[in-house]
N, C-alpha and C positions, 0 to 999 in steps of 0.2 A: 432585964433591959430590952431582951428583942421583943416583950411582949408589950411593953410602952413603946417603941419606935412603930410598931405596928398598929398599939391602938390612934397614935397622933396621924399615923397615913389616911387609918381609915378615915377617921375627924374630918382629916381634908380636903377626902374626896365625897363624901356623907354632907357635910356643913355650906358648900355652894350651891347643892342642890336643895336643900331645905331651907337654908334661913341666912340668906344674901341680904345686905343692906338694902334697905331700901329707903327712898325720899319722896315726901308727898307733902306739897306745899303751895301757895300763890306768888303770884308778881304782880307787879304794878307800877309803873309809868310812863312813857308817851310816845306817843306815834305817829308818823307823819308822811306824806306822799311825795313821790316826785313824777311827773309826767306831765302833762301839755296845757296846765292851769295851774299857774302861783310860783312859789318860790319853788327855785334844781338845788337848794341846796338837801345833802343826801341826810345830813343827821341835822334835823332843827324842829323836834316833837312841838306837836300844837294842839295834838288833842291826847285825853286821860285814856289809856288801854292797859287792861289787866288780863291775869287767866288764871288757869292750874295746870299744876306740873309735876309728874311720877318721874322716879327714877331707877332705876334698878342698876346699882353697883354690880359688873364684872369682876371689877378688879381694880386697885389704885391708880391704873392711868386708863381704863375705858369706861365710861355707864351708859347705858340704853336710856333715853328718854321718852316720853310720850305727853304733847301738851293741846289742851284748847286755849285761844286768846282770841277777846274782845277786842276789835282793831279798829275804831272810827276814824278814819281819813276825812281830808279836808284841803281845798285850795283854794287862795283867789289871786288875783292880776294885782290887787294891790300891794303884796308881799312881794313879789317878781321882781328881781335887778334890773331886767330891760325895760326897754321905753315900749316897747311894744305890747308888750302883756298888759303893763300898767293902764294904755291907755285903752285897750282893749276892754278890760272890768270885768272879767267872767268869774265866777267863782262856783264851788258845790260843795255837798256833802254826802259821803257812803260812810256805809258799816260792811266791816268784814268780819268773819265766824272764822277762823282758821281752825284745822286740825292739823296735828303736824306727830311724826315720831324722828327718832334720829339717833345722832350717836354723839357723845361727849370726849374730847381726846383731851387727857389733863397733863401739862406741862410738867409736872414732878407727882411723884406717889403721894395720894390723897386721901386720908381716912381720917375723920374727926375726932376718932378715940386716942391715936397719936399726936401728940403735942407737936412731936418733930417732922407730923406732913396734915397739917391742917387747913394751911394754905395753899391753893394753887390757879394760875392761870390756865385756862382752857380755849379749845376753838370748836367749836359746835358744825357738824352737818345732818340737813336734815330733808325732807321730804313730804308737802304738805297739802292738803285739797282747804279750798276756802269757801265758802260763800258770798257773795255782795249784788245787790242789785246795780240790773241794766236795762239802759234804753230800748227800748219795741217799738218799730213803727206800725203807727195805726191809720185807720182809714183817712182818719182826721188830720188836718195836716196842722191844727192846733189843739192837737193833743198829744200827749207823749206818755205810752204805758211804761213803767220799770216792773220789772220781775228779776225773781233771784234767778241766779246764774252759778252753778259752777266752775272752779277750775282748779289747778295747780300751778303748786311752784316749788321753788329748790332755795329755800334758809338757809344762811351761813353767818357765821357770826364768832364774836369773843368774849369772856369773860374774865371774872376773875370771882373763883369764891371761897370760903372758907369758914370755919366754924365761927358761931356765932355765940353760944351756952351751952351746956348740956348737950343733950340731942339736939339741938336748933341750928343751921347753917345758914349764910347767905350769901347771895351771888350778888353781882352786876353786870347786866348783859347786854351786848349792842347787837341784833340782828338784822339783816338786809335781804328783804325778799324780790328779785327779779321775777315778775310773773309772763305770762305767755300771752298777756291779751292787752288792747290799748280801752277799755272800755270803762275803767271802775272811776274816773273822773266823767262818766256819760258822753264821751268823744265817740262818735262816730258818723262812717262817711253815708249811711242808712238812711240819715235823717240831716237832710241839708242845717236845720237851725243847729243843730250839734256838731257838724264838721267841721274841728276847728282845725284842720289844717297837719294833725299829729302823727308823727306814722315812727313813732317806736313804742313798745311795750312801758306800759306803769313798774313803777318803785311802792314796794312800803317798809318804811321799816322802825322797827321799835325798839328803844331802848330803854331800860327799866333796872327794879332790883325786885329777887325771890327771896325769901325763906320758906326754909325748909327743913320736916320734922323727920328725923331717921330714926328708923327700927328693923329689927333684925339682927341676930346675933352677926357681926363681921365675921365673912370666909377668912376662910387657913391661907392666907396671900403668902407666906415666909417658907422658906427651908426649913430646917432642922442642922442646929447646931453644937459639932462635937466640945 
C-alpha cells in the first residue's frame, strides 16, 4: 500500500509538469468602438472580428492564456444618440492586430473529462500590445499619411464556458479594452481637419464565442482518499 501511495504522489507531482491540459482553438464575433465618432454605447458589435487562442490549464479554477485577434473598428455620427454627432456626419474605419496573454479565474472547478464541473463562469484579465493605423501630418496640408502605430492596453472581461463533445469546449466572452491613446478613430489635435474636439482615450471591445480542442493527459488536481 505505501508503495501505491507513493507511486500516485509521484504521478502528481510528474504529470503537471509534462502533460497539463491544454486548449487551442478560434473565436469569432463582433467588435465595436467607443470614442469621439458614432455611437457610446459600450457593447453594440458592428463589424465581424475573430482570432486564436492557447490555453494552458493550472488547475480547475486558473489557466494561462495567450491570444491574437483581428479587431476592425468602425464609427459614424449617424449611429450617435446626440443631435450633435448626428449632425456633424463624421465617420471612419481601422484595423487592429491585438496580442494579448493573461490569466483565466473560473468561478467553480472546471475540467471537461468531469461531468460534474464542465460548466463554468469566468472573468478574464489580461495584458495586450495592438497595432492600428494613425494620422501623420505631412507637409501638405491636403494630405494626410496613416502609418502603423503601436500601443497597449489592459482586457478585462467575462465568460462563461463549458464542454461542448468529446474533447471540444466552448466559451462566450464579452471583453473591453480601455486603451491609452485618443487616435485609432484618426482624432487628433496635430492636424486641424482631424481635431474633432476629443480628449479621452478610445474603447474597443469584442464580444464573441471560442471553441476549443483539448489535449493533454489532465494533472493530479485531487487528494488521495482513505
Amino acid at each position: 500500500m505505501r508503495e501505491l501511495i507513493l507511486l500516485i504522489l509521484l504521478a502528481c507531482v510528474i504529470t503537471p509538469l509534462q502533460s497539463q491540459t491544454h486548449e487551442i482553438g478560434f473565436f469569432a464575433g463582433g467588435s465595436n468602438y467607443v470614442g469621439d465618432i458614432g455611437s457610446t454605447n459600450y457593447i453594440s458589435p458592428n463589424e465581424f472580428a475573430g482570432g486564436l487562442v492557447y490555453k494552458y490549464n493550472l488547475n480547475p479554477r486558473i489557466a494561462l492564456r495567450g491570444t491574437y485577434t483581428y479587431i476592425p473598428v468602425s464609427g459614424n455620427d449617424n449611429d450617435a444618440d446626440n443631435a450633435f454627432r448626428q449632425n456633424r456626419g463624421i465617420s471612419f474605419s481601422n484595423t487592429i492586430h491585438e496580442f494579448a496573454a493573461g490569466v483565466e479565474f473560473n468561478f467553480f472547478d472546471y475540467n471537461i473529462n468531469d461531468y460534474r464541473t464542465t460548466f463554468t463562469p469566468y472573468i478574464l484579465a489580461e495584458v495586450a500590445a495592438f497595432n492600428y493605423k494613425s494620422p501623420e501630418p505631412t507637409s501638405s496640408s491636403n494630405t494626410i499619411l496613416l502609418k502603423n502605430k503601436f500601443s497597449y492596453t489592459v482586457p478585462v472581461g467575462i465568460g462563461l464556458k463549458g464542454r461542448l463533445a468529446d474533447n471540444f469546449a466552448i466559451a462566450f466572452e464579452t471583453g473591453v479594452r480601455f486603451t491609452f491613446v485618443d487616435d485609432i478613430d484618426f482624432t487628433t489635435d496635430r492636424i486641424n481637419s482631424l481635431d474633432f474636439g476629443g480628449n479621452g482615450n478610445d474603447w474597443y471591445v469584442f464580444s464573441g464565442v471560442s471553441i476549443v480542442y483539448t489535449f493533454g493527459r489532465p494533472p493530479c488536481f485531487g487528494g488521495i482518499a482513505e
